[in-house]
Backbone as a ProteinNet text record, in pm:
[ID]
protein_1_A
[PRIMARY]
XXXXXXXXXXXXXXXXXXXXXXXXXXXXXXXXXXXXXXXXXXXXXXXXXXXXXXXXXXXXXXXXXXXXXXXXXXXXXXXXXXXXXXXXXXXXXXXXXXXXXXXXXXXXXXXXXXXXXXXXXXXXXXXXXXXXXXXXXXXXXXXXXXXXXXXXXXXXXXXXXXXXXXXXXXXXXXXXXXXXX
[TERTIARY]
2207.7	2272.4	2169.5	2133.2	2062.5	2096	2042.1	2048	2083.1	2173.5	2158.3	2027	1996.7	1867.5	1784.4	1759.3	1654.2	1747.5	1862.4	1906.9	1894.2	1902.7	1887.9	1758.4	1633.4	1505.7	1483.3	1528.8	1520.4	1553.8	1660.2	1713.9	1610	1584.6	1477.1	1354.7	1308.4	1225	1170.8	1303.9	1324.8	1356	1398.2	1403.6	1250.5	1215.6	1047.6	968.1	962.2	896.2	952.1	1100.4	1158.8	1047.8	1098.4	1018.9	879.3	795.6	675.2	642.6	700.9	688.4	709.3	844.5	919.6	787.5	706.3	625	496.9	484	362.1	395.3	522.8	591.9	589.3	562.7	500	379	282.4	138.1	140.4	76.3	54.2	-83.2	-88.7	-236.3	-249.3	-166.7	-207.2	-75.2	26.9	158.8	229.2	276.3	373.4	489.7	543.7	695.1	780.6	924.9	953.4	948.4	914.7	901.4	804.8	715.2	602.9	612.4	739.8	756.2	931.7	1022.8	1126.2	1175.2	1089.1	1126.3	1060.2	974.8	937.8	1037.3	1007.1	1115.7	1140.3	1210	1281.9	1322.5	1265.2	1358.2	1453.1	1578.3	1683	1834.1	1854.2	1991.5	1973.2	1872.7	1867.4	1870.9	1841	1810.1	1748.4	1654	1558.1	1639	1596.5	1688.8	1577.4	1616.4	1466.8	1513.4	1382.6	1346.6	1471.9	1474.2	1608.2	1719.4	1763.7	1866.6	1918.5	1816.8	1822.9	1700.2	1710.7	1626.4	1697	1631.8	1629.4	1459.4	1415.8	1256.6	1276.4	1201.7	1164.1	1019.2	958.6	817.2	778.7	754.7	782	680.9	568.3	455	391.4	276.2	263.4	161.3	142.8	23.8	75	262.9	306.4	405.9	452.9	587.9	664.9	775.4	880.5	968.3	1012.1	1106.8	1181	1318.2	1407.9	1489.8	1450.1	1573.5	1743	1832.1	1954.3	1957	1940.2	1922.8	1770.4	1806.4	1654.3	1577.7	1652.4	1639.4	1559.1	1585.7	1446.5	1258	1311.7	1174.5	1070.1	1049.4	907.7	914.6	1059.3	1025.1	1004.2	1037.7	1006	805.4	770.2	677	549.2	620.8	556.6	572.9	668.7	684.8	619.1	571	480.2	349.6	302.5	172.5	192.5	302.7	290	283.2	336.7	343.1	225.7	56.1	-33.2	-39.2	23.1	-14	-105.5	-207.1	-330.5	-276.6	-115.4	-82.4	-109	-119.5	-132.9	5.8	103.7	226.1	230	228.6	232.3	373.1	423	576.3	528.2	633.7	667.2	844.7	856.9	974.7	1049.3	1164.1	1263.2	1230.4	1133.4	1053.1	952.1	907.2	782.3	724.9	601	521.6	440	385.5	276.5	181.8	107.1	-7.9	-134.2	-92.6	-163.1	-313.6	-371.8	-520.7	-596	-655.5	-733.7	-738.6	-774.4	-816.6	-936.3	-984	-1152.7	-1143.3	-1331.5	-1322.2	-1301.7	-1345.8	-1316.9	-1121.5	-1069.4	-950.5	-894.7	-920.2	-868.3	-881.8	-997.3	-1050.3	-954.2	-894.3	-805.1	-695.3	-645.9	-501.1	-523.3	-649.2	-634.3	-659.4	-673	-687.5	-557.1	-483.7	-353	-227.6	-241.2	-189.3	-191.6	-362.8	-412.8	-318.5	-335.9	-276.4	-89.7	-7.6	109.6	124.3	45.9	59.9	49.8	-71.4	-90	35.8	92.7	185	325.8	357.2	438.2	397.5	286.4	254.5	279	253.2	254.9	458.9	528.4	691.5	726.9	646.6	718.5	706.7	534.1	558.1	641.3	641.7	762.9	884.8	1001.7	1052.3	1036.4	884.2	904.8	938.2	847.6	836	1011.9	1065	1218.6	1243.4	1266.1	1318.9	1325.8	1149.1	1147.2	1215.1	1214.6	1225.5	1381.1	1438.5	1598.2	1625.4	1542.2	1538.1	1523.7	1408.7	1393.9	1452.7	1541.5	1655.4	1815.5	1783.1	1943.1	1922.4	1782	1790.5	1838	1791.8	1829.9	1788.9	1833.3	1760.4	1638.5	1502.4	1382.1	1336.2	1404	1384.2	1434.9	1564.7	1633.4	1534.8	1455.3	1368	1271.2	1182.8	1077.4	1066.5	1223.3	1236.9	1239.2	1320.7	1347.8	1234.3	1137.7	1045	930.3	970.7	871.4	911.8	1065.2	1121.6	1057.8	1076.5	1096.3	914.4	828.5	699	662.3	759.6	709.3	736.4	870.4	925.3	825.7	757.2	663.5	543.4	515.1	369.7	439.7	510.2	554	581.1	659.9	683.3	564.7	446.1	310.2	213.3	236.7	191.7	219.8	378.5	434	392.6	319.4	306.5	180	59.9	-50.4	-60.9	16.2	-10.7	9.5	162.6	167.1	31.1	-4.8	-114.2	-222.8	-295.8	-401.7	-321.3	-213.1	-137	-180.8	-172.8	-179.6	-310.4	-385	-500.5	-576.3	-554.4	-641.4	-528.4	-457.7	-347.9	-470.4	-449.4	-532.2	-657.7	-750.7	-898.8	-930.8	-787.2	-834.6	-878.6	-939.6	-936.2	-931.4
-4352.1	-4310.6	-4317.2	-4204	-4165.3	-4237.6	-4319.9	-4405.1	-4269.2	-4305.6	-4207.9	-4160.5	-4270.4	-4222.6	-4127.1	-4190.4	-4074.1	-3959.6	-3949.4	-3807.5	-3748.2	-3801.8	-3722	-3727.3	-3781.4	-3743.6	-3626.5	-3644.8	-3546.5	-3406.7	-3404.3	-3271.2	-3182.9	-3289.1	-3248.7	-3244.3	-3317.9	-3234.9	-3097.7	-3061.1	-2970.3	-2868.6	-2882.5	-2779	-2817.7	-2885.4	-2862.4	-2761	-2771.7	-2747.2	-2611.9	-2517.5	-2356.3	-2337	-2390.5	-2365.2	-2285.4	-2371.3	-2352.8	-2258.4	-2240.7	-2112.9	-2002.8	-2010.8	-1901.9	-1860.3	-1918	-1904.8	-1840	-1894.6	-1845.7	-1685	-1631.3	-1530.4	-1403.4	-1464.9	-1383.5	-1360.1	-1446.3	-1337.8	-1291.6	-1174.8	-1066.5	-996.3	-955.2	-912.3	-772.4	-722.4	-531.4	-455.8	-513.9	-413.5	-442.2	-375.9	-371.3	-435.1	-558.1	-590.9	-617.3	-602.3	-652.7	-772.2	-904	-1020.5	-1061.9	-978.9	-1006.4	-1071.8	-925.8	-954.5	-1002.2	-1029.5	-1027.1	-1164.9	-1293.9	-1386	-1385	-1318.5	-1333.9	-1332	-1406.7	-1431.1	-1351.2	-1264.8	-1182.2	-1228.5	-1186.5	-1230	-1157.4	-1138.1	-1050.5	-1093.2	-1009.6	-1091.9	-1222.4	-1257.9	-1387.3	-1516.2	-1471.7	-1562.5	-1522.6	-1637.5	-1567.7	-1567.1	-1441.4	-1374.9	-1359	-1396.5	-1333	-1181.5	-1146	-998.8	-937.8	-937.7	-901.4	-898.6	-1003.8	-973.1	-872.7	-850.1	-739.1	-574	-561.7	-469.6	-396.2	-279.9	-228.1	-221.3	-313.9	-306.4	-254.7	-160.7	-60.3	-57.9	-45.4	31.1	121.9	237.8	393.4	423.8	341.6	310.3	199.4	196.4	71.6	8.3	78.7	22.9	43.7	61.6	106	-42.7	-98.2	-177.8	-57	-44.4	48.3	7.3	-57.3	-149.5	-50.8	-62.3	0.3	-51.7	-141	-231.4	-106.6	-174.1	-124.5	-116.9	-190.5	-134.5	-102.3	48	63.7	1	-60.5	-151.6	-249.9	-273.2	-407.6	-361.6	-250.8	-198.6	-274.7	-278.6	-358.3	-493.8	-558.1	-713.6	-741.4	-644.9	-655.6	-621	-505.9	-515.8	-627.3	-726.1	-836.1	-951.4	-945.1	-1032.4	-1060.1	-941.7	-926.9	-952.5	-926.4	-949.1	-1113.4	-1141.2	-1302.5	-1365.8	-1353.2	-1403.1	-1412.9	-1330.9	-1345	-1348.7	-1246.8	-1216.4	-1096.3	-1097.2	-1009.8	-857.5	-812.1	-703.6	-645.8	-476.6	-397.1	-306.3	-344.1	-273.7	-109.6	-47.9	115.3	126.5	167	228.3	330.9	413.2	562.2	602.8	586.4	617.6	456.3	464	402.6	323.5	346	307.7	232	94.3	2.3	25.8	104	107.6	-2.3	-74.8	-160.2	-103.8	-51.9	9.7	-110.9	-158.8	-262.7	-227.8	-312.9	-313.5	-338.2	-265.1	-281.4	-382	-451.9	-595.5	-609.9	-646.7	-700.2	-809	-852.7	-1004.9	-1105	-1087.9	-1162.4	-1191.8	-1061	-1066.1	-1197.9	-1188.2	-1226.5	-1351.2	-1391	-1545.6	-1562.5	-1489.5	-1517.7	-1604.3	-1501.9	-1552.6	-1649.3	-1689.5	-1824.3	-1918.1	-1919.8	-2028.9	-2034.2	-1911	-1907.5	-2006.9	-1978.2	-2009.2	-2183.5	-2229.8	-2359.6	-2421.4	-2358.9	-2421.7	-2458.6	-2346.5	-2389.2	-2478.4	-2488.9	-2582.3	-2711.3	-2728.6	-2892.6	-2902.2	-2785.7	-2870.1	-2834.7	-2840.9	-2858.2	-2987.3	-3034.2	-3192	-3287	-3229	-3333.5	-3372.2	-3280.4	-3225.6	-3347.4	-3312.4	-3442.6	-3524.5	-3587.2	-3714.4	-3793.3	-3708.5	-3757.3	-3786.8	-3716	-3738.1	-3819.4	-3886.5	-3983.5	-4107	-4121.2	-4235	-4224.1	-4155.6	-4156.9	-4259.6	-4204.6	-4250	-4376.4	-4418.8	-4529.7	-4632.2	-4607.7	-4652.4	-4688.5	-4586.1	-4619.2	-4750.6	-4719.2	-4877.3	-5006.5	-4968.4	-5117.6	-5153.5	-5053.4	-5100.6	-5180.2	-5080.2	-5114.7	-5256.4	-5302.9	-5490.8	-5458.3	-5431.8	-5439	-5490.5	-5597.5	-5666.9	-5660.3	-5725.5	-5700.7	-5594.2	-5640.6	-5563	-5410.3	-5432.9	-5269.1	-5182.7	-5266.3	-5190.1	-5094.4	-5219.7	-5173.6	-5096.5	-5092.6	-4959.4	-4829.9	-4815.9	-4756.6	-4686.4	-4741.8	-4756.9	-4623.6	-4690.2	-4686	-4510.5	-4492.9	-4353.4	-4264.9	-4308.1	-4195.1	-4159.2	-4252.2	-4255.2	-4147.9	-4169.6	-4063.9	-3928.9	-3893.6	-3772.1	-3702.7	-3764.7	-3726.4	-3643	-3744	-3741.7	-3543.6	-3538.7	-3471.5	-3362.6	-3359.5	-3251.3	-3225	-3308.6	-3239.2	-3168.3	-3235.4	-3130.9	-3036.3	-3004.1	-2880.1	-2783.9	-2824.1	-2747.4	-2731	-2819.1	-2817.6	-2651.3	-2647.2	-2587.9	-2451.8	-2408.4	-2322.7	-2242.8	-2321.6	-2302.3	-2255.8	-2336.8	-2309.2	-2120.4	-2130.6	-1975.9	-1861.5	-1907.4	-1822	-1754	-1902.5	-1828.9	-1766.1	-1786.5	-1721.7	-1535.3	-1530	-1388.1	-1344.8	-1401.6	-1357	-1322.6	-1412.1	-1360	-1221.2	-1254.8	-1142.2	-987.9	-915	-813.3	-644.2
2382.2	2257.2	2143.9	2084.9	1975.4	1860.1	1797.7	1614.4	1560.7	1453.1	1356.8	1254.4	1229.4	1177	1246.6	1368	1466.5	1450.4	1470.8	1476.6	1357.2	1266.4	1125.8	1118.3	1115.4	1111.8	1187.7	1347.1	1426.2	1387.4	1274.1	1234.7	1099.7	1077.9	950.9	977.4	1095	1150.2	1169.5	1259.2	1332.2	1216	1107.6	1026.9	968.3	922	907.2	984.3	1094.8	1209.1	1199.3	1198.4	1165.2	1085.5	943.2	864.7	871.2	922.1	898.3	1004.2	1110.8	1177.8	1148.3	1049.2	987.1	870.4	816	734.1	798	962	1000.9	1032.3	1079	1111.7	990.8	876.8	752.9	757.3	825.3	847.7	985.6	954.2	1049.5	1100.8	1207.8	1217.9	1187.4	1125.4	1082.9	1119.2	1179	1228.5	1170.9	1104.6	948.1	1002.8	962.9	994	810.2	907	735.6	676.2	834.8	832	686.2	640.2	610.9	506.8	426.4	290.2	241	379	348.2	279.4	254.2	214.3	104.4	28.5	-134.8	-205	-341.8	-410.9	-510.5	-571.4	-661.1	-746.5	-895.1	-970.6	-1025.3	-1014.6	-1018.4	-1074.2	-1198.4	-1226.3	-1264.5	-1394.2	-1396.8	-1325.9	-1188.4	-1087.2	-986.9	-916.4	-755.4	-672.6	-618.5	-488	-409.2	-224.9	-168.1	-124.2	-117.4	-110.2	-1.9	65.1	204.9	128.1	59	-2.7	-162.3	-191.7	-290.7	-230.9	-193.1	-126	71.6	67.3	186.2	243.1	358.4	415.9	564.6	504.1	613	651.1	762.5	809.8	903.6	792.4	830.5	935.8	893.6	995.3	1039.3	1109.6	1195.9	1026.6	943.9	837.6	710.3	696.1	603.5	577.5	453.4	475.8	336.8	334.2	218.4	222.6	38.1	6.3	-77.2	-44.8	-170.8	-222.4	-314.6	-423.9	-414.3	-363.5	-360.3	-522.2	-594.7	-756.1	-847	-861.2	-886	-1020.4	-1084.6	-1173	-1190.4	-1040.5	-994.5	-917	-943	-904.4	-917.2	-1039	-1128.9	-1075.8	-1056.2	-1035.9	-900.6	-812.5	-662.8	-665.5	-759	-706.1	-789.5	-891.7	-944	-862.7	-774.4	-694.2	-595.8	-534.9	-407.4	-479.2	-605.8	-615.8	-629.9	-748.1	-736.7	-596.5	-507.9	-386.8	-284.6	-374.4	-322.4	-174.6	-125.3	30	46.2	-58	-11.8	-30.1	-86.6	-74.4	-182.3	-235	-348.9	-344	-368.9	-394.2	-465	-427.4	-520.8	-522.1	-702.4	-695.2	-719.9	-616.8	-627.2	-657.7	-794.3	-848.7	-806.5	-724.3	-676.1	-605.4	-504	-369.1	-421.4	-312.6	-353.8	-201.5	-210.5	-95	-78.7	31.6	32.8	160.9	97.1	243.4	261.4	434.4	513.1	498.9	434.8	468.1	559.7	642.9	792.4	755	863	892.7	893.6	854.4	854.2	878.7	931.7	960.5	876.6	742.4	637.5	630.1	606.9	606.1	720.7	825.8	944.6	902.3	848.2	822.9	693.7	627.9	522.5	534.2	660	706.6	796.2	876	977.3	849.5	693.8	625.4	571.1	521.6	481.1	618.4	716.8	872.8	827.2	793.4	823.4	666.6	572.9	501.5	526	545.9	624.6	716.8	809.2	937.7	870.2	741.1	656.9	579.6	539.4	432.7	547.6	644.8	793.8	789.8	815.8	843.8	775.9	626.7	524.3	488.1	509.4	535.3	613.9	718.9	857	832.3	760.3	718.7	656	528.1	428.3	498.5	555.3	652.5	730.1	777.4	843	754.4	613.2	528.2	484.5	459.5	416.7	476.4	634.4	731.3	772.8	765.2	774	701.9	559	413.2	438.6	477.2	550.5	610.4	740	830.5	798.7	674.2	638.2	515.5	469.6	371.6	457	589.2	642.4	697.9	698.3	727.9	849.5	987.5	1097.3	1194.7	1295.6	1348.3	1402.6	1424.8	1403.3	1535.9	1627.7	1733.5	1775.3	1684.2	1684.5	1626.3	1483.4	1380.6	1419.3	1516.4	1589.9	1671.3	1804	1823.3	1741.7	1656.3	1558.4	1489.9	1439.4	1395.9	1515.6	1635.1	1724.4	1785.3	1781.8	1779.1	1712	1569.7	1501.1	1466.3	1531.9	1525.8	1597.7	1727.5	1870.1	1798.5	1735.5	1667.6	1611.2	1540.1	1432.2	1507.6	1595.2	1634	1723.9	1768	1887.6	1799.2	1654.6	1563.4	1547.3	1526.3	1419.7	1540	1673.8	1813.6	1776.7	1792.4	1828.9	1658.5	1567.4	1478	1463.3	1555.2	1558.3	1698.5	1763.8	1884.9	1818.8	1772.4	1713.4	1632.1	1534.5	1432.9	1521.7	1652.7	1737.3	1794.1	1836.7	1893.4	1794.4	1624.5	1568.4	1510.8	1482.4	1482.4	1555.2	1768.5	1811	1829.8	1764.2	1714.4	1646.8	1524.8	1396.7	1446.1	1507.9	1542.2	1648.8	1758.6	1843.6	1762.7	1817	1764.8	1867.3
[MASK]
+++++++++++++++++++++++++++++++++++++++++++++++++++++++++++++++++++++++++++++++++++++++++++++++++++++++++++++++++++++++++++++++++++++++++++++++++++++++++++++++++++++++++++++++++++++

């Protein structure tokens, strides 16, 4: 039977760990998805909206992404958004429509995104930790007998170590993506 604590670390983990995949799943090696740009943030209606939800993303081609704000209103802030969001993109509006045409990949480029990749995977790590220090911080508030602790302790240690693998492995998956050519 699982502590609650471990199970709730375990869960926030594990949404750590989405996370930062879901983040690595935004860089790409040159094939236009809508993944790329569908979580930038919008500012729309006096509040951030991400991109998917105020917009239609399409890619008409394998080197094309084409966004169409369901209100053409937001044109301009969709395509300030993508530049704020510094993913290396140059947004062109054409009327209604926000084109973003993929820049070959070069080697430099490539080395962009295995540092962009490396930086996600650190702040994935730095996520779990915290999560772990919570966690811990929990245990040794709930005063629990010394030996439950140390298990306890000794769990949510393994969790960690086993979340920051599984986000170290990922990261190694993606960059040798990124380098192939």
């Amino acid at each position: 039977m699982s502590h609650p604590l471990v199970t709730e670390a375990t869960t926030k983990m594990r949404k750590a760990l989405d996370h930062t995949l879901h983040e690595f799943a935004s860089i790409h090696t040159g094939k236009a998805t809508p993944a790329m740009v569908e979580s930038v943030m919008v500012e729309a209606y006096g509040s951030m909206m991400r991109l998917k939800e105020c917009a239609a993303i399409t890619t008409p081609d394998a080197r094309m992404i084409q966004i169409q704000p369901w209100d053409g209103g937001l044109t301009k802030a969709v395509e300030k958004a993508i530049q704020m969001a510094n993913l290396g993109f140059n947004p062109v509006v054409d009327g209604k429509i926000v084109r973003i045409p993929l820049p070959d990949m070069s080697r430099e480029r490539r080395q962009e995104f295995v540092k962009t990749a490396s930086r996600i995977a650190e702040e994935g790590r730095v996520q779990v930790r915290n999560i772990r220090r919570d966690v811990l911080e929990s245990v040794k508030k709930a005063k629990f007998p010394e030996d439950e602790t140390k298990r306890l302790e000794k769990d949510i240690q393994a969790l960690t170590d086993k979340t920051i693998k599984d986000i170290g492995d990922h990261f190694t998956a993606k960059e040798k993506e990124l380098l192939a050519v």
